[in-house]
Short mmCIF file of the C-alpha atoms (twelve columns), coordinates in Angstrom:
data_MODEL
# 
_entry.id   MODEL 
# 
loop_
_atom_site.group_PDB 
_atom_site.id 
_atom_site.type_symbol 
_atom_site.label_atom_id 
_atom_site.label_alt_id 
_atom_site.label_comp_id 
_atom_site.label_asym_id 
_atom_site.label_seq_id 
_atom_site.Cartn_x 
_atom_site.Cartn_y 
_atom_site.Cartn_z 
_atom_site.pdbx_PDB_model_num 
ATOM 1   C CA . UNK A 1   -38.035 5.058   -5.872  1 
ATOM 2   C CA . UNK A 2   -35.322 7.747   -5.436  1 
ATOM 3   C CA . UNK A 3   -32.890 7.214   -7.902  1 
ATOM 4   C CA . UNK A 4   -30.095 9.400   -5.574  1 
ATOM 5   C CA . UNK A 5   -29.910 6.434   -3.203  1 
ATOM 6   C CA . UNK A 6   -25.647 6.089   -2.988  1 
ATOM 7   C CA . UNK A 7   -25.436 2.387   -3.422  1 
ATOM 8   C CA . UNK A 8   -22.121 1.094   -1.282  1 
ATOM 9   C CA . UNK A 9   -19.456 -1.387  -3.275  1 
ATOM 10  C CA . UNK A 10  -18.939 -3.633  -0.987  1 
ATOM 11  C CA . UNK A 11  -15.711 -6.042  -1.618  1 
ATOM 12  C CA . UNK A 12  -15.947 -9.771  -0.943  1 
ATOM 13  C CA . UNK A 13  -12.761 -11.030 -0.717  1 
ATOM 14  C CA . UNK A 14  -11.922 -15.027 -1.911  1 
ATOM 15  C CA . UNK A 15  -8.699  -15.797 -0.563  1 
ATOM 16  C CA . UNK A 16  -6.706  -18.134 -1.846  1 
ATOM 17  C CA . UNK A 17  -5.171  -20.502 0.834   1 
ATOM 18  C CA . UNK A 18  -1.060  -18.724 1.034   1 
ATOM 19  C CA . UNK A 19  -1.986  -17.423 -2.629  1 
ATOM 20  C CA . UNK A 20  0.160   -13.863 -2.973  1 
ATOM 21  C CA . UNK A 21  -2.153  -10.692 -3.045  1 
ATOM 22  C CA . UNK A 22  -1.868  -7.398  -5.092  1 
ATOM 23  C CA . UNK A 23  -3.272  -4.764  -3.144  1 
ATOM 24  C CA . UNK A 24  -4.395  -1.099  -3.587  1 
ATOM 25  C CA . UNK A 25  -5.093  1.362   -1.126  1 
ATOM 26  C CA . UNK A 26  -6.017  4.642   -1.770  1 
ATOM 27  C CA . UNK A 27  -5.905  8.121   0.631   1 
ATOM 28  C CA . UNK A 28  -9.116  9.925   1.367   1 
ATOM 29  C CA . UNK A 29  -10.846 11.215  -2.031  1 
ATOM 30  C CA . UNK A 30  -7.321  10.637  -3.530  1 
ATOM 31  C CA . UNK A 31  -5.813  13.326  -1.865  1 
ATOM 32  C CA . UNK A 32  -2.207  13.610  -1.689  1 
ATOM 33  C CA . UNK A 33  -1.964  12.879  1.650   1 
ATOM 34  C CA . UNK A 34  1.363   10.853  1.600   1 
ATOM 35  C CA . UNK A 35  3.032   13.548  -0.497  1 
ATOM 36  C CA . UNK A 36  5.376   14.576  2.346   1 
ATOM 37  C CA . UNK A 37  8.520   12.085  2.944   1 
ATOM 38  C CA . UNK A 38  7.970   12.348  6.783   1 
ATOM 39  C CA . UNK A 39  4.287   11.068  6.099   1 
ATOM 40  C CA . UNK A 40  5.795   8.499   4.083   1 
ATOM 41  C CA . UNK A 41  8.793   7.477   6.313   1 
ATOM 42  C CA . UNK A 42  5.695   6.962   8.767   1 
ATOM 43  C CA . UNK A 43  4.007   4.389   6.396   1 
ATOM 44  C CA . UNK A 44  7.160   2.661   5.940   1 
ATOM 45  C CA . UNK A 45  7.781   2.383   9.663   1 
ATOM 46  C CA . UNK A 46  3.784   1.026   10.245  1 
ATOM 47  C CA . UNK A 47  4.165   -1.677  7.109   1 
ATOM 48  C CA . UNK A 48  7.724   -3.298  8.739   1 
ATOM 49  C CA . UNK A 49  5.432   -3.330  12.122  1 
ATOM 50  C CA . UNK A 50  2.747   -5.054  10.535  1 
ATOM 51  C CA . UNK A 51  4.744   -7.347  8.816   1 
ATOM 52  C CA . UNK A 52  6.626   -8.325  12.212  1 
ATOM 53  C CA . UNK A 53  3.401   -9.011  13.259  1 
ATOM 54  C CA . UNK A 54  0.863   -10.332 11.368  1 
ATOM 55  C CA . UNK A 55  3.739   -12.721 9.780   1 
ATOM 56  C CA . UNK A 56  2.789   -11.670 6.632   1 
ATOM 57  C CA . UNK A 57  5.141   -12.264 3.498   1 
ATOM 58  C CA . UNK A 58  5.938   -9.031  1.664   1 
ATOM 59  C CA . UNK A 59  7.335   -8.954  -1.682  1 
ATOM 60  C CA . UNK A 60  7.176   -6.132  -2.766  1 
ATOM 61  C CA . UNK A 61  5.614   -2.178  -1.858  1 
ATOM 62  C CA . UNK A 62  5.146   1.445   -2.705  1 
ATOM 63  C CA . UNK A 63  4.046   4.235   -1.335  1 
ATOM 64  C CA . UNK A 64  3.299   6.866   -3.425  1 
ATOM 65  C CA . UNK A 65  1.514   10.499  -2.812  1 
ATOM 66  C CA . UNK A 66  -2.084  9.490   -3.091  1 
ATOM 67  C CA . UNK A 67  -2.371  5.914   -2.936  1 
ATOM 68  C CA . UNK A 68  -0.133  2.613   -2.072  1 
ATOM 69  C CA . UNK A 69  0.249   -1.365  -3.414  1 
ATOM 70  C CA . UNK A 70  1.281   -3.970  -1.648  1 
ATOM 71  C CA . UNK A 71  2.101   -7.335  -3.344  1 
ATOM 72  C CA . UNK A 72  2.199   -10.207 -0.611  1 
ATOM 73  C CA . UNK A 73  1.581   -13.366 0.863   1 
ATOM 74  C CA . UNK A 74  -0.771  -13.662 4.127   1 
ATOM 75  C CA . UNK A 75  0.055   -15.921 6.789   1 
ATOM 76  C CA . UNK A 76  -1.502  -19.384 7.089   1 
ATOM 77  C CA . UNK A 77  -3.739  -18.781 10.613  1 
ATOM 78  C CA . UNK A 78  -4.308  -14.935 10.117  1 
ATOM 79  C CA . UNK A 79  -6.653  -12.991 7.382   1 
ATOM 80  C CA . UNK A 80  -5.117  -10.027 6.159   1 
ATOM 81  C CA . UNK A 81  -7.655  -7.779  6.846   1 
ATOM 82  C CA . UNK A 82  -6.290  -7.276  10.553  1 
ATOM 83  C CA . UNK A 83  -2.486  -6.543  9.309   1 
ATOM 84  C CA . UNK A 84  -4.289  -4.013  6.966   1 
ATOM 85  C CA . UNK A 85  -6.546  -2.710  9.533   1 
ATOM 86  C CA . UNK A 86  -3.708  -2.508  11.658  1 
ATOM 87  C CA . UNK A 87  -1.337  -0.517  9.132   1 
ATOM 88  C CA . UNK A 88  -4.073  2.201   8.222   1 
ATOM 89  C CA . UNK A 89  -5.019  2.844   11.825  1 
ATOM 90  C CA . UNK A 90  -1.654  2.955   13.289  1 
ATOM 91  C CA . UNK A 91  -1.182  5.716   10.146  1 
ATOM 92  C CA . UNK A 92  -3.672  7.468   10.322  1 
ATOM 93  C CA . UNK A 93  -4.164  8.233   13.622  1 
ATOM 94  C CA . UNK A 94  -0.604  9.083   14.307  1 
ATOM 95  C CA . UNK A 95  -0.653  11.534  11.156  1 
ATOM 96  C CA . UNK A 96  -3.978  13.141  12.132  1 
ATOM 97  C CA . UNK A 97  -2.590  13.610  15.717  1 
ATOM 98  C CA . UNK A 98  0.020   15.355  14.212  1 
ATOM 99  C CA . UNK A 99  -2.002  17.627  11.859  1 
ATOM 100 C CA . UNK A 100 -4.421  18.248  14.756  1 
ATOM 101 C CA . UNK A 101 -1.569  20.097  17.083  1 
ATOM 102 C CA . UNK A 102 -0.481  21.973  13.834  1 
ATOM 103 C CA . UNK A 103 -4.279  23.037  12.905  1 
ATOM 104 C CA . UNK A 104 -3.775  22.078  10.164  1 
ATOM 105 C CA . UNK A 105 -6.285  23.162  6.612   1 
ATOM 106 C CA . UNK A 106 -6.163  20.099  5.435   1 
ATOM 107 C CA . UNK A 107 -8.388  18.666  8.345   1 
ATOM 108 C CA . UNK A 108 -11.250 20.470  6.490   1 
ATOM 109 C CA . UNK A 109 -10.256 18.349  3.075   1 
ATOM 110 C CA . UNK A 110 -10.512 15.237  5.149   1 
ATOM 111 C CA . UNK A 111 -13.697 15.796  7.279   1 
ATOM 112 C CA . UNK A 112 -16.550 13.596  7.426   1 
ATOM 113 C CA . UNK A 113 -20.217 14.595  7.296   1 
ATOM 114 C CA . UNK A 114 -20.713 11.690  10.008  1 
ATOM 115 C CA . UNK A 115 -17.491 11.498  11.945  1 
ATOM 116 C CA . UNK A 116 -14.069 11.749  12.282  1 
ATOM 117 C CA . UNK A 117 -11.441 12.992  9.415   1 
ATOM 118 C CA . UNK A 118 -10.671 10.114  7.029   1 
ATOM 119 C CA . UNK A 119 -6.856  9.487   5.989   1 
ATOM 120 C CA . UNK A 120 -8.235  6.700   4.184   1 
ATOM 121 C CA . UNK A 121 -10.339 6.356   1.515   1 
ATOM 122 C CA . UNK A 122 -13.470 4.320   2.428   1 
ATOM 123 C CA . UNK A 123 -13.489 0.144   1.511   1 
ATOM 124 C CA . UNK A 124 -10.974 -2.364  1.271   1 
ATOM 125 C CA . UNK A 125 -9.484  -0.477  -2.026  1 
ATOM 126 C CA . UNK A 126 -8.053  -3.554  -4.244  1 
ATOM 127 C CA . UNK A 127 -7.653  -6.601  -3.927  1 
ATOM 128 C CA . UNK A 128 -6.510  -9.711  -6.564  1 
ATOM 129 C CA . UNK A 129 -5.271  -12.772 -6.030  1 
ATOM 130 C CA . UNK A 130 -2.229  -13.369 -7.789  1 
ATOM 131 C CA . UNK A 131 -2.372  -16.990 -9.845  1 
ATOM 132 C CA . UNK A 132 0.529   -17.520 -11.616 1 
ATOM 133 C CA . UNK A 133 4.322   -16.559 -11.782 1 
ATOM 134 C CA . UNK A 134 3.493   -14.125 -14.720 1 
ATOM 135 C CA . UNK A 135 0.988   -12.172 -13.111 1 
ATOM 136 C CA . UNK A 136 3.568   -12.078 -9.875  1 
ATOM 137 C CA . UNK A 137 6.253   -10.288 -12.313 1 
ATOM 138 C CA . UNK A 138 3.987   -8.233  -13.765 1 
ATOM 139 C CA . UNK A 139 2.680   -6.796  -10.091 1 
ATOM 140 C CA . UNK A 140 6.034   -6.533  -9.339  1 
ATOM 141 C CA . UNK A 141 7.338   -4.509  -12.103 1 
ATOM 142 C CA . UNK A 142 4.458   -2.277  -11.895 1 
ATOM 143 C CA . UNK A 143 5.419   -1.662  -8.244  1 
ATOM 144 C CA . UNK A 144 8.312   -0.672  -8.545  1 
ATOM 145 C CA . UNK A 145 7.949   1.347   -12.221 1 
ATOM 146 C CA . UNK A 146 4.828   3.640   -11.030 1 
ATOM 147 C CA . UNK A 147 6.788   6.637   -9.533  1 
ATOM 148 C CA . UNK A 148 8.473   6.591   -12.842 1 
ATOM 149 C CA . UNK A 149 5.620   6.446   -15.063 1 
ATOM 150 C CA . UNK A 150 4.116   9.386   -12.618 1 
ATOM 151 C CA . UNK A 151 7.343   11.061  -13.047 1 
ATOM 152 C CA . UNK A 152 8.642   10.951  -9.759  1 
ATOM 153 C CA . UNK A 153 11.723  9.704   -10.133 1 
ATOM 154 C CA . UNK A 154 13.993  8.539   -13.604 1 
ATOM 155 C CA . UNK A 155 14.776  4.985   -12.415 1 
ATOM 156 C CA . UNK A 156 12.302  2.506   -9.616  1 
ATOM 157 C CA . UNK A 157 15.313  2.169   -7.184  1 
ATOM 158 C CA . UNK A 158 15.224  6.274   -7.182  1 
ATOM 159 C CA . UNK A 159 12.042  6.689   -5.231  1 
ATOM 160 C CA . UNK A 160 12.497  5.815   -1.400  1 
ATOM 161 C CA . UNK A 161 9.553   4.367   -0.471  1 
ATOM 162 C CA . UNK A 162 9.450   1.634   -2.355  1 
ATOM 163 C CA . UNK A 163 10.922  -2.094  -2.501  1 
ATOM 164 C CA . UNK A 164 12.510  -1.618  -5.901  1 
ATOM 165 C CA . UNK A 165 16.416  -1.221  -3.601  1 
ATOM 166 C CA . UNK A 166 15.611  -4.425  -1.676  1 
ATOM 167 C CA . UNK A 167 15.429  -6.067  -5.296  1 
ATOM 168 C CA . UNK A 168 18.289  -4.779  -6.192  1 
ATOM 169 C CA . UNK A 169 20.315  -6.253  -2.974  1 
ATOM 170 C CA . UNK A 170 20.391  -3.332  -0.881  1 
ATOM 171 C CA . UNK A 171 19.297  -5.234  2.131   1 
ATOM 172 C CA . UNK A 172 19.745  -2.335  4.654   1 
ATOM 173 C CA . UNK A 173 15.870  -0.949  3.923   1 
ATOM 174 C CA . UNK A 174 13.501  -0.203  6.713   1 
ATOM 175 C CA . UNK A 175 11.234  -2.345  5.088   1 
ATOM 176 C CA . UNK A 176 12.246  -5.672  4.922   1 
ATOM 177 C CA . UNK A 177 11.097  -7.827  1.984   1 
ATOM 178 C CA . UNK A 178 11.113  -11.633 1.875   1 
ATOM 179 C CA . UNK A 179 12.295  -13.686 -1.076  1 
ATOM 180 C CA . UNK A 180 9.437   -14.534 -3.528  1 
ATOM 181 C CA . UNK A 181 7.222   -17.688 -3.742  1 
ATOM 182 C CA . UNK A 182 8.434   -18.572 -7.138  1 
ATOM 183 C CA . UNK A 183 11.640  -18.173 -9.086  1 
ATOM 184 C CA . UNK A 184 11.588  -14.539 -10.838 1 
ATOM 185 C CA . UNK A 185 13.266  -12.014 -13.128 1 
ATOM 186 C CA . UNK A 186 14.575  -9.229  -11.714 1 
ATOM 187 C CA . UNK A 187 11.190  -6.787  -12.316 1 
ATOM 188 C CA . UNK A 188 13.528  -3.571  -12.824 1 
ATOM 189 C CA . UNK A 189 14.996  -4.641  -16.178 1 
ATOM 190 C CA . UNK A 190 12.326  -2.172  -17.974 1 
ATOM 191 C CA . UNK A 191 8.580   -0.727  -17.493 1 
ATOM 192 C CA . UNK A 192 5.664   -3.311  -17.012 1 
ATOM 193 C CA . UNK A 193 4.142   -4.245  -20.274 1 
# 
């Protein structure tokens, strides 16, 4: 038997009837692909449109250069693998449009042996259930502390793309946020344990 074979991970996912959800995404072969603001801007404008319409809950987001998280809540009669399906598509083929009239080099990064350029990194990425108001604090404080720890910015409500302002009562985002499931300190008051 030839040991080369690529085996596939394939992701089952056990929701948890309106349980919250920490999720990871990641670009194609980690690239940063979401390292310009415009690109970014453009994933912040695609998560508010899913939201509005898969009726998702979202707590909290990020969008950083190479990958994103998204802690929320799926609506009761909808899975949210169509909101997610949704968000990459409307991303990624908008962005690759866009790179296509420019010629761009990094087309050749992103290339497929079997098809079309990839903005997105193969599989559902990750996925966990969040059980308890603990593990909700501690997704949300990693949120909105990673472009520090990555050096990014000095403080969470520094980096744009992110929910960390909403928290902090700036209401006026582009990405609106809805108020979370359970009662919970404010997850800016120091880096995730």
């Amino acid at each position: 038997m030839d040991r080369t074979v690529q085996i596939r991970k394939r992701m089952k996912r056990q929701d948890t009837p309106r349980g919250a959800r920490f999720i990871t995404f990641s670009c194609q072969r980690r690239l940063p692909l979401l390292s310009n603001p415009a690109i970014r801007d453009v994933f912040a404008a695609s998560l508010a449109a899913a939201r509005i319409r898969f009726h998702f809950e979202l707590f909290a987001w990020v969008a950083m250069p190479e990958h994103v998280h998204l802690l929320l809540r799926p609506a009761a009669d909808a899975p949210i693998d169509r909101a997610l399906l949704f968000l990459k598509l409307s991303i990624a083929q908008r962005v690759i449009a866009r790179w296509r009239e420019l010629d761009a080099p990094i087309l050749n990064r992103i290339a497929t042996p079997d098809g079309p350029p990839r903005f997105w990194q193969k599989g559902g990425g990750f996925d966990r259930n969040v059980r308890d108001e603990g593990e909700f604090i501690r997704a949300l404080r990693y949120i909105h502390w990673n472009p520090v720890k990555r050096g990014l910015v000095e403080n969470p409500e520094a980096w744009e793309w992110s929910s960390a302002r909403w928290w902090l009562g700036q209401r006026d985002e582009a990405v609106q946020c809805d108020p979370p499931p359970c009662i919970v300190r404010h997850p800016c008051q120091g880096p995730p344990t």
